[in-house]
C-alpha positions as CSV (number, residue, x, y, z in Angstrom):
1,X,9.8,-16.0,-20.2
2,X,6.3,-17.8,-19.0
3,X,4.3,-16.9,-16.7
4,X,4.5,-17.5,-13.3
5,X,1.8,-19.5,-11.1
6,X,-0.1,-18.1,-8.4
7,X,2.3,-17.4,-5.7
8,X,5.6,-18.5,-7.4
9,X,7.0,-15.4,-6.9
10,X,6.1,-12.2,-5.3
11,X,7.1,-8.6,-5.9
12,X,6.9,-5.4,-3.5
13,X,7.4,-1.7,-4.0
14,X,8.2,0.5,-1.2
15,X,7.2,4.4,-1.1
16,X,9.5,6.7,1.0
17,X,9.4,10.7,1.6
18,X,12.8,12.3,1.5
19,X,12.7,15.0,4.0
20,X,14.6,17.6,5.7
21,X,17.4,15.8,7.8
22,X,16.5,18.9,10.7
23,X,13.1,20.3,10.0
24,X,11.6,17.0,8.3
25,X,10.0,19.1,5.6
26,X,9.8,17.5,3.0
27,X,12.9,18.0,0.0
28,X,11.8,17.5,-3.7
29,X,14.9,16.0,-4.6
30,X,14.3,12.2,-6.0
31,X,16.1,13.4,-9.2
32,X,19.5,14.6,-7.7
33,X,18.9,11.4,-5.4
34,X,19.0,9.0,-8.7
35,X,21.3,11.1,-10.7
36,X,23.9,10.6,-7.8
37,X,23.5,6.9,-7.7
38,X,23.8,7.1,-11.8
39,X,20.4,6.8,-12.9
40,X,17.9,8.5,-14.6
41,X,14.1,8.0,-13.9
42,X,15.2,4.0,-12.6
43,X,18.3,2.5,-11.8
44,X,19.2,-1.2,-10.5
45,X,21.2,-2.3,-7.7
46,X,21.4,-6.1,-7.7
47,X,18.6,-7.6,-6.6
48,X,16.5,-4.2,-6.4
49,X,15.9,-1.1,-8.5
50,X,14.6,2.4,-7.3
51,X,12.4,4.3,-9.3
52,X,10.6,7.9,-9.6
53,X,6.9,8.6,-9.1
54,X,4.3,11.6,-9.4
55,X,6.2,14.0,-6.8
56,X,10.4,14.7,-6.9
57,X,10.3,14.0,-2.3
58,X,9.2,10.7,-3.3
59,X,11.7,7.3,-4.2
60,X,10.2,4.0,-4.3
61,X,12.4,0.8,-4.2
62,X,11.4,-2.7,-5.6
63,X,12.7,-6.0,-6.3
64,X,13.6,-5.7,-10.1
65,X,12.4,-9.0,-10.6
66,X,9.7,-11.7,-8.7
67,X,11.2,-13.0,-6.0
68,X,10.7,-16.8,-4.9
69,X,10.4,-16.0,-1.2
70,X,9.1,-12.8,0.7
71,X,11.7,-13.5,3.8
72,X,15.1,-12.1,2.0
73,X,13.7,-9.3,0.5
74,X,13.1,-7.0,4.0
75,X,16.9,-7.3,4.6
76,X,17.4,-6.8,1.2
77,X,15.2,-3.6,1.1
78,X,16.7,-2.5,5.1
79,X,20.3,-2.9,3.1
80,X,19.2,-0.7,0.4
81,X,17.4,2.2,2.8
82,X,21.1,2.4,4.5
83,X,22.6,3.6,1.1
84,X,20.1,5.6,-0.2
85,X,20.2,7.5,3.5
86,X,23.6,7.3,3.0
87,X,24.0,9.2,0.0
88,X,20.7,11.7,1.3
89,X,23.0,12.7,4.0
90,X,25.5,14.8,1.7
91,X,22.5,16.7,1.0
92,X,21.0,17.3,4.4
93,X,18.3,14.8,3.8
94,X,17.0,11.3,4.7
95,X,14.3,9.3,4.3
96,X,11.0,9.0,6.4
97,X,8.5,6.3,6.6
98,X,5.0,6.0,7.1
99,X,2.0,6.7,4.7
100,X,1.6,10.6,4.7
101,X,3.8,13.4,6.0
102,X,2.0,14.6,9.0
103,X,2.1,18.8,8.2
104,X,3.0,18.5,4.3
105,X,1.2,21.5,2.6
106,X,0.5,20.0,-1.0
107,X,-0.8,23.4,-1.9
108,X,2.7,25.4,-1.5
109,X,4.9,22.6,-1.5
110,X,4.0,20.3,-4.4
111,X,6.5,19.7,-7.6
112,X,6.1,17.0,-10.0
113,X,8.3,14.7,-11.7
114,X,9.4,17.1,-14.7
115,X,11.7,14.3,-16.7
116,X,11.0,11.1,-18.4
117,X,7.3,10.2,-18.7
118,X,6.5,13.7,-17.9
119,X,3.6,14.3,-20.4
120,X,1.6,11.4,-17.9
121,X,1.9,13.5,-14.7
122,X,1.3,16.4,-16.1
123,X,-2.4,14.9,-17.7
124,X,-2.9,14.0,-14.5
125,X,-2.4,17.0,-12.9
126,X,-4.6,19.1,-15.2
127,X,-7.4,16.8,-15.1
128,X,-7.2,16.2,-11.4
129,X,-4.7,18.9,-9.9
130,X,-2.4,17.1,-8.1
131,X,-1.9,19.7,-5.7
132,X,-3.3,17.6,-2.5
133,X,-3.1,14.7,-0.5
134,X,-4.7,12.5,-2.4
135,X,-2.0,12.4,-5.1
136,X,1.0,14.6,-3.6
137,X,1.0,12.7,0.0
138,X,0.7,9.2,0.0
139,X,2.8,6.2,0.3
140,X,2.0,2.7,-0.2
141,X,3.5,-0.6,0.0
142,X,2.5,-2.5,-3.1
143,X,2.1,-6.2,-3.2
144,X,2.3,-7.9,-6.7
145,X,1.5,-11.7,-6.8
146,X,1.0,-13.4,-10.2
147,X,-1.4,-15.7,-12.2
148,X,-0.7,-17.6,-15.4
149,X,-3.8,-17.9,-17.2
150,X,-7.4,-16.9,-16.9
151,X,-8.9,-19.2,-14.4
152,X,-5.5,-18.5,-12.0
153,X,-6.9,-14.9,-12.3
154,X,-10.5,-15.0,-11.4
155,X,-9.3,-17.0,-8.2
156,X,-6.8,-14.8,-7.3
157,X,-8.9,-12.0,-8.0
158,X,-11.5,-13.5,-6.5
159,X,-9.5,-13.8,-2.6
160,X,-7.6,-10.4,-2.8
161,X,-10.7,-8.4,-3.4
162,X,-11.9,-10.5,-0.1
163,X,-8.9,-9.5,1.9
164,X,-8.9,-5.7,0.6
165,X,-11.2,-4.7,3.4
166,X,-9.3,-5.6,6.3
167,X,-6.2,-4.7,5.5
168,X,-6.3,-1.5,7.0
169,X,-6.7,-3.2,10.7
170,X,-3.0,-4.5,9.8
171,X,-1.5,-1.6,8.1
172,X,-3.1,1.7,8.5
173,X,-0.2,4.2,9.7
174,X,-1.9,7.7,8.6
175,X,-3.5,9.3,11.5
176,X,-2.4,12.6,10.8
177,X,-2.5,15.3,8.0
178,X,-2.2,19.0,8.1
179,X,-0.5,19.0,11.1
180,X,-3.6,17.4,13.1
181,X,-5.7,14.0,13.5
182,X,-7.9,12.9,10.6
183,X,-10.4,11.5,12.5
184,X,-9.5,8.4,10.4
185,X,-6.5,5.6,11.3
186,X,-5.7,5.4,7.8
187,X,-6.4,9.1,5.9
188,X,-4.3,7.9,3.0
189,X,-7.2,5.5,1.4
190,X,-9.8,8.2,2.3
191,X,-7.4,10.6,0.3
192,X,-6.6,8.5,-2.3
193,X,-10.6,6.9,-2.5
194,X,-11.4,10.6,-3.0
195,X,-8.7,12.0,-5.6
196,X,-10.6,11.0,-9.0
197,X,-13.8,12.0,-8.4
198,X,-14.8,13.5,-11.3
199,X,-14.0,10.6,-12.8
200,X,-16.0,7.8,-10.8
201,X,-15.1,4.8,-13.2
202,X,-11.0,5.3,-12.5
203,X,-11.2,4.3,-8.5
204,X,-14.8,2.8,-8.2
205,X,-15.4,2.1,-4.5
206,X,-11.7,1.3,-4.3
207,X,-13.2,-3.0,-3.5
208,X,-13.2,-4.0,-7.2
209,X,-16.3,-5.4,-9.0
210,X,-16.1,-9.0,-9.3
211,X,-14.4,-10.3,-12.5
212,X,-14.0,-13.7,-14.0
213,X,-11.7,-13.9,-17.1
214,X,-9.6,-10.7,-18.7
215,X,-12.4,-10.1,-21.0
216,X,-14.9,-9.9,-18.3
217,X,-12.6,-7.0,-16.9
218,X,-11.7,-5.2,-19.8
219,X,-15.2,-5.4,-20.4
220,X,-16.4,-4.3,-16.8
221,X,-13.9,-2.2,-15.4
222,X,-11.3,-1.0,-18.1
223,X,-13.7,0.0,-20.9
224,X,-16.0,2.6,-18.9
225,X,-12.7,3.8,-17.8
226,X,-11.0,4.7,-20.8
227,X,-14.5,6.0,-22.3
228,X,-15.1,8.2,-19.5
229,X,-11.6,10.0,-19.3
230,X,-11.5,10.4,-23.3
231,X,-12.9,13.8,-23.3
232,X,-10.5,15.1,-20.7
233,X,-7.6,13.1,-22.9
234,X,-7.9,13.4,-26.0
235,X,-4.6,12.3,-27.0
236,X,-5.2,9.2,-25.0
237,X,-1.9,9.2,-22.3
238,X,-3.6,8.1,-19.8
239,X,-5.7,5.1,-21.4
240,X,-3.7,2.5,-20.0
241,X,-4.5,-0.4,-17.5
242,X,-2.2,1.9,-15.0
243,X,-5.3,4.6,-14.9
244,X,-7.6,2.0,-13.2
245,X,-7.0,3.1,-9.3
246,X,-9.0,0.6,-7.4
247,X,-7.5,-1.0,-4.2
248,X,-6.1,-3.9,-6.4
249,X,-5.8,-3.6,-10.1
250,X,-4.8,-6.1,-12.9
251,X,-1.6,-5.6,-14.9
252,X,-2.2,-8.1,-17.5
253,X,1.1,-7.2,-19.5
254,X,3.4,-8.9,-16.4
255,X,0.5,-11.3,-15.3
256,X,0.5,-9.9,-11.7
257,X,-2.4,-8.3,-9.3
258,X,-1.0,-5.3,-7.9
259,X,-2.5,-4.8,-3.9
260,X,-2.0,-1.0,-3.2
261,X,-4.1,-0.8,0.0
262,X,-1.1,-1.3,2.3
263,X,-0.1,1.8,3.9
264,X,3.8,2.1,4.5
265,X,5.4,1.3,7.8
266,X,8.0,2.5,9.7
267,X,11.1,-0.4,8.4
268,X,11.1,-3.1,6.1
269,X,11.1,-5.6,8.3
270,X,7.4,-4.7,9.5
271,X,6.4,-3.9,5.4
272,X,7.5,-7.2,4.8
273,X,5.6,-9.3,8.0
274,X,2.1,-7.7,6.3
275,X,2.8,-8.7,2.7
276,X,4.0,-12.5,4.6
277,X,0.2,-12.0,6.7
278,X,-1.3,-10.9,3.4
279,X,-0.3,-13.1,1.0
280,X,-0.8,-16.4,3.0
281,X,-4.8,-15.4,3.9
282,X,-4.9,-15.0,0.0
283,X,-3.5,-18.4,-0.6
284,X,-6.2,-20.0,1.6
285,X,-9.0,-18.1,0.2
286,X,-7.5,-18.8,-3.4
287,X,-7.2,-22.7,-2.4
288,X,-10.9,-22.0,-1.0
289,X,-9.8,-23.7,2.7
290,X,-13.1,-22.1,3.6
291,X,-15.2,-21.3,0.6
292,X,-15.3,-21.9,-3.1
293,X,-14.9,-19.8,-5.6
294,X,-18.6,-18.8,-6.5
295,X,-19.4,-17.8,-3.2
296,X,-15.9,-15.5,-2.8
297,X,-17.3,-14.2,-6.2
298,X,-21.0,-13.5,-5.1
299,X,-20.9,-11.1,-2.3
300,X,-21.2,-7.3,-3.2
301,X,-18.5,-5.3,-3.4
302,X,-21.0,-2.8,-1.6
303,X,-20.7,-5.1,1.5
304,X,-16.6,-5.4,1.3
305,X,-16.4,-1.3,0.4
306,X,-18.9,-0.9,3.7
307,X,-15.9,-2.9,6.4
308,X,-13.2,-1.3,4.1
309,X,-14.4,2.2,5.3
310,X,-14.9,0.9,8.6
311,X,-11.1,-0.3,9.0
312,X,-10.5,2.8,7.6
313,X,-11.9,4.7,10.8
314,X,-11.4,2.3,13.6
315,X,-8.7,-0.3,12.0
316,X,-8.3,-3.5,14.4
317,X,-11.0,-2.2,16.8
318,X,-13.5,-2.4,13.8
319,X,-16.3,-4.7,15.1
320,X,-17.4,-6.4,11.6
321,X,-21.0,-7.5,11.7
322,X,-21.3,-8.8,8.6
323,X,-21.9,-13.0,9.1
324,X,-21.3,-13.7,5.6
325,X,-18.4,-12.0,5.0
326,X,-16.8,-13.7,8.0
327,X,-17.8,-16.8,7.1
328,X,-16.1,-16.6,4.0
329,X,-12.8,-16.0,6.0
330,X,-13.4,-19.1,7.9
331,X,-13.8,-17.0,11.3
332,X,-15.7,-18.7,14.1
333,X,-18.5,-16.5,14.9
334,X,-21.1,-14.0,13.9
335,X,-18.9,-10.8,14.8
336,X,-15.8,-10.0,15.6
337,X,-13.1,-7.2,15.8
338,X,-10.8,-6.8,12.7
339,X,-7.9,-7.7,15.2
340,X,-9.5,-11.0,16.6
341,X,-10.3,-12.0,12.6
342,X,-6.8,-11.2,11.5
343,X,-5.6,-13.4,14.4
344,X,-7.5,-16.3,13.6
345,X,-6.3,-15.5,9.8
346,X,-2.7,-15.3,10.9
347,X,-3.3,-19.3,12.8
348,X,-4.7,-21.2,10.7
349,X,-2.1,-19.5,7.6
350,X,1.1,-18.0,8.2
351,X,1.6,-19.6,11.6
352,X,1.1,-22.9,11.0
353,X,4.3,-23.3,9.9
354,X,6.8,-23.0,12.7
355,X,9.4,-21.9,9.8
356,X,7.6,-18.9,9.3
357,X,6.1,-18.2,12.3
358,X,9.7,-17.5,13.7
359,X,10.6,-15.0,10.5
360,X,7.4,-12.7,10.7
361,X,6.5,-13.3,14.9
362,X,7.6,-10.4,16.2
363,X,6.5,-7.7,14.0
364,X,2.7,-9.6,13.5
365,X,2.6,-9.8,17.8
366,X,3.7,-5.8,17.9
367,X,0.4,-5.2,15.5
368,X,-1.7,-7.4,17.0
369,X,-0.7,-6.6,20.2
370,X,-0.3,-3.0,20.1
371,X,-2.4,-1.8,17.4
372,X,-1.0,-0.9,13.8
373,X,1.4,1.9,12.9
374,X,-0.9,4.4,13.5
375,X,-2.6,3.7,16.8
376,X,1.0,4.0,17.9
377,X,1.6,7.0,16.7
378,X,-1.6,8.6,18.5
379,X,-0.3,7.0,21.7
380,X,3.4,8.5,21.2
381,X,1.4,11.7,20.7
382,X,-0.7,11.5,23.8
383,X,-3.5,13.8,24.0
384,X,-1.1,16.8,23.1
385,X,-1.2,18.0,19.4
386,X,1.5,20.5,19.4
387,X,4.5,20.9,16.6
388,X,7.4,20.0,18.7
389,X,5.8,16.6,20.0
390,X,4.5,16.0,16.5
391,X,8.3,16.5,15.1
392,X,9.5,13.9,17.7
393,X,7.5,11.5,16.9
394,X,8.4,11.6,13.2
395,X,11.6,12.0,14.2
396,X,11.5,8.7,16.0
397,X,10.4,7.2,12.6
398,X,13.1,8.1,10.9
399,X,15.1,7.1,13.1
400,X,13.5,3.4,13.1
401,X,13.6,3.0,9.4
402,X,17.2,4.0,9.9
403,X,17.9,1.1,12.0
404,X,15.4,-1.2,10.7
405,X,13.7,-1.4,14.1
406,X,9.8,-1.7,15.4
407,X,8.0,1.8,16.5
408,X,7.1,0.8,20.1
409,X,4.4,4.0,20.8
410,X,5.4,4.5,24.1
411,X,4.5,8.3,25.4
C-alpha cells in the first residue's frame, strides 16, 4: 500500500480504565475483557480494533485502519464503548474516562500485562518500575496523522511540535491523584514527563528537538536513545522507535507522527472535537498560513517545553508571554491566555468552514467556554476534598462516557 499524504487520513487511539461498577476501583481485567469478545492481546470489530497495553484495567480502542474523515469515527468509537460496557457489566465492571484514576494506588494495585509481548513490559518495569503513575495511571488520546516522504515529515514535524505546548489548555482532564489535587490541571504529562528519568534521552523535554529528514532524527533523537538504554537492555527489547517517549514521536514503519499529549476526556464525542481542533491548527502551520518552515524550525524547544509546563499548571488561563512563539501561530498580539490563542486558532481553522463548525461546535464552546475537562472537575468538587464527593464526581463520568454526553461541572 503507499503512503498516505499529510492529512489523508487520520488515526486515534483511545485509553479507558475498567473499574469497579460500585466502588470504581479499578479491576485488572483487560484480558477476560478481550478473551470474552474472542480475542487475544487485539481483536477487530469492523471499522475498529481494541487492544491491550502496559496494565490489565486498561483497553484502548482504535480505528484499525486511517480513516479519511475524523467526524464518523466519535460515533463509531461512542458505538463501540456501549459494547465493551456491555459485556463489562456481566462482570460488575465498566469503563471510566478521563486521564488518571483520581485515588488509584499504583503501589498495591498495579498488574501488568502477563501475555503476548510480555518480555517488553516486563524490561520496562525492571528498568523503570512500573509501579506508579507515571506508567500505571495514565490515559491518552493519541492522534496519528501521516507523511509520505521526507520533506512531508520535517513540515509536519515541524507544526506538531509547535502545537505540543498548548494542547494542554484544550485537553488537560487530570487534576487529581492519590485521592487529592495535584497542584497541576494536567498531572498525567508531569507523571509521564517524569517516568524515565534515569534515562534522559527516552522522553527529552517531552517538546521534541527539531528534525529535518529521518536521518536527521535517527541521528538526533533515536541513536542516543538506543545507546543510552543498552546497558540496562542488553538483549535489546526495548531498542525500537516505540521507546522514544517524547510528546510526539515518529513511527516511520506506518509513516505517521503519533501526538500523545492529549489527555482523555470524558466521551468520544469531546476526544474527537480536540483531535478536529488539533489537527486543523496543524494543517495551517504545515501549509505555513502564518510562518514558513525555517522559522517553525528555529525556535528552541526550550522556549515551547517552558509554555508546555505552563499549560500544564494553569491550562487555558496560561498567560503566554512569549511574542515569537505567538507570532508563529498567527495570534494578534504580544500576550495572550492559552484560551484566547486557541480561539483565534479555532477561527481562522476549523471554523471557517461552516461544515465543520456545526460537527465539532458544541464540545469546542463547552472548553472554551467552561474550561477543559479538568477545570470542571475541580468546580464539581467545590472546595470540599472528601471521598464520597470525589466518588460522585467520577461517578458522573462514567456515567457521561456511558451516554456519550458533555461533563457540565456544575457543583
Amino acid at each position: 500500500m503507499s503512503a498516505l499524504h499529510a492529512f489523508a487520513g487520520y488515526g486515534v487511539e483511545l485509553e479507558y480504565m475498567i473499574v469497579d461498577r460500585r466502588t470504581l476501583a479499578v479491576r485488572p481485567i483487560a484480558d477476560r475483557l478481550l478473551r470474552a469478545a474472542g480475542g487475544g492481546n487485539e481483536m477487530q470489530r469492523g471499522q475498529l480494533a481494541w487492544s491491550n497495553e502496559l496494565v490489565l484495567h486498561l483497553i484502548e480502542l482504535k480505528n484499525a485502519e486511517p480513516a479519511p474523515a475524523l467526524a464518523p469515527l466519535a460515533p463509531a468509537f461512542q458505538a463501540e464503548v456501549d459494547y465493551l460496557n456491555g459485556l463489562l457489566a456481566a462482570q460488575g465492571a465498566r469503563l471510566m474516562p478521563s486521564a488518571m484514576h483520581p485515588w488509584m494506588d499504583p503501589r498495591t494495585e498495579t498488574r501488568l500485562w502477563p501475555h503476548d509481548n510480555a518480555e517488553i513490559y516486563q524490561a520496562f518495569d525492571r528498568i523503570f518500575d512500573c509501579r506508579a503513575h507515571g506508567w500505571a495511571n495514565l490515559q491518552s488520546m493519541q492522534l496519528n496523522l501521516p507523511f509520505a516522504d521526507d520533506a512531508e515529515f520535517a513540515r509536519l514535524h515541524a507544526a506538531v511540535r509547535l502545537l505540543l505546548p498548548i494542547l494542554p489548555a484544550l485537553a488537560a482532564s487530570s487534576p487529581i491523584a492519590a485521592g487529592r489535587p495535584a497542584g497541576l490541571l494536567d498531572l498525567r504529562l508531569e507523571a509521564y514527563r517524569s517516568n524515565a528519568l534515569q534515562i534522559p534521552s527516552i522522553t527529552g523535554l517531552v517538546i521534541p528537538e527539531t528534525v529535518t529528514s529521518r536521518a536527521d532524527y535517527e541521528e538526533r533523537i533515536l541513536a542516543p536513545m538506543y545507546r543510552d538504554i543498552a546497558p540496562f537492555d542488553p538483549g535489546g527489547v526495548l531498542q525500537h522507535e516505540w521507546l522514544n517517549a517524547r510528546g510526539a514521536i515518529a513511527h516511520f514503519e506506518r509513516g505517521a507522527i503519533e501526538i500523545r499529549v492529549i489527555d482523555m476526556q470524558e466521551c468520544p464525542q469531546a476526544d474527537l472535537a480536540i483531535a478536529a481542533a488539533s489537527a486543523a491548527a496543524i494543517q495551517a502551520l504545515y501549509d505555513a498560513r502564518w510562518a514558513p518552515l525555517a522559522a517553525q524550525q528555529a525556535i528552541g524547544t526550550e522556549a515551547l517545553a517552558a509554555i508546555l509546563r505552563a499549560c500544564m499548571r494553569d491550562a487555558e488561563r496560561t498567560v503566554i508571554e512569549d511574542a515569537g512563539y505567538l507570532r508563529l501561530l498567527g495570534f494578534p498580539g504580544r500576550r495572550g491566555e492559552a484560551r484566547e490563542l486557541w480561539r483565534h486558532l479555532l477561527e481562522a481553522t476549523l471554523w471557517s468552514s461552516a461544515g465543520e463548525r456545526e460537527v465539532w461546535r458544541e464540545p469546542l464552546q463547552v472548553i472554551l467556554d467552561q474550561g477543559p475537562l479538568a477545570r470542571r472537575i475541580q468546580r464539581a468538587l467545590g472546595p470540599g476534598w472528601e471521598r464520597p464527593r470525589l466518588e460522585a464526581v467520577y461517578r458522573e463520568l462514567c456515567d457521561c462516557l456511558a451516554a456519550g454526553r458533555l461533563f457540565a461541572g456544575a457543583p
